[in-house]
N, C-alpha and C positions, 0 to 999 in steps of 0.2 A: 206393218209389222217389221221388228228390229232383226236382224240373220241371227242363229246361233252364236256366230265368234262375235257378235255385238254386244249380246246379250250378257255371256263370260265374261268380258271385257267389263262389263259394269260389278258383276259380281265383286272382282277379280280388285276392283279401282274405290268400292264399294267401302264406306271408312265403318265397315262393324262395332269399333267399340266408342259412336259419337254417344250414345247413355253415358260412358261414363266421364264426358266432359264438362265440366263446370261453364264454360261460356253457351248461354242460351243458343244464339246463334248459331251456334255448331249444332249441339241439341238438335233445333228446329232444320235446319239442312239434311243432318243426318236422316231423320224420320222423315221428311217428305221424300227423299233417295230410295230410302227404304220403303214405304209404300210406292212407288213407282217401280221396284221390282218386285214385288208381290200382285203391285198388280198386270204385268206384262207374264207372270207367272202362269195367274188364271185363264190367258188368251192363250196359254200352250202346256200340253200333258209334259213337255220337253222340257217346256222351260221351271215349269214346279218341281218336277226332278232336279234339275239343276241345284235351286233357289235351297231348293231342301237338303239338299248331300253338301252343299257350300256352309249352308248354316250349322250341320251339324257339325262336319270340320271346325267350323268358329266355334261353336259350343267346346269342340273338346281342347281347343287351343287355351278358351278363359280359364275350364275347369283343371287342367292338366300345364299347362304352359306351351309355350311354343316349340319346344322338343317332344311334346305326346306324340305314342305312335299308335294308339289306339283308331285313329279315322286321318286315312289319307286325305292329302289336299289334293279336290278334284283338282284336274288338267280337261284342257277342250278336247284333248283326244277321245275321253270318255264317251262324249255327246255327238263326234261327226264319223 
């Protein structure tokens, strides 16, 4: 099992908007990235929290732009 600051770290390094890229390849990178933190998710109550307060951040970034103040960008201080 990965540490907590490991974990972040992929979050963090994690290319959230591969959907909306036209090159397959990316695409397919993006989504296997992303099922490997979903599923290191389910091997910890920590790390789903994470996963889930990260995504909702990127949700409000797409839906709002990257100046939204509605949902803080988690930091690892949160988690340790």
């Amino acid at each position: 099992m990965i540490t907590t600051e490991e974990y972040f770290k992929k979050l963090q390094y994690h290319d959230w908007f591969y959907e909306y890229s036209d090159d397959h390849s990316v695409w397919k990178k993006g989504l296997a990235a992303r099922g490997e933190l979903q599923n290191l998710a389910k091997e910890s109550d920590l790390f789903a929290t994470m996963f889930s307060e990260y995504l909702a951040y990127i949700n409000a970034v797409i839906k709002e732009g990257p100046n939204q103040e509605e949902v803080a960008r988690p930091v690892l201080e949160d988690y340790v």
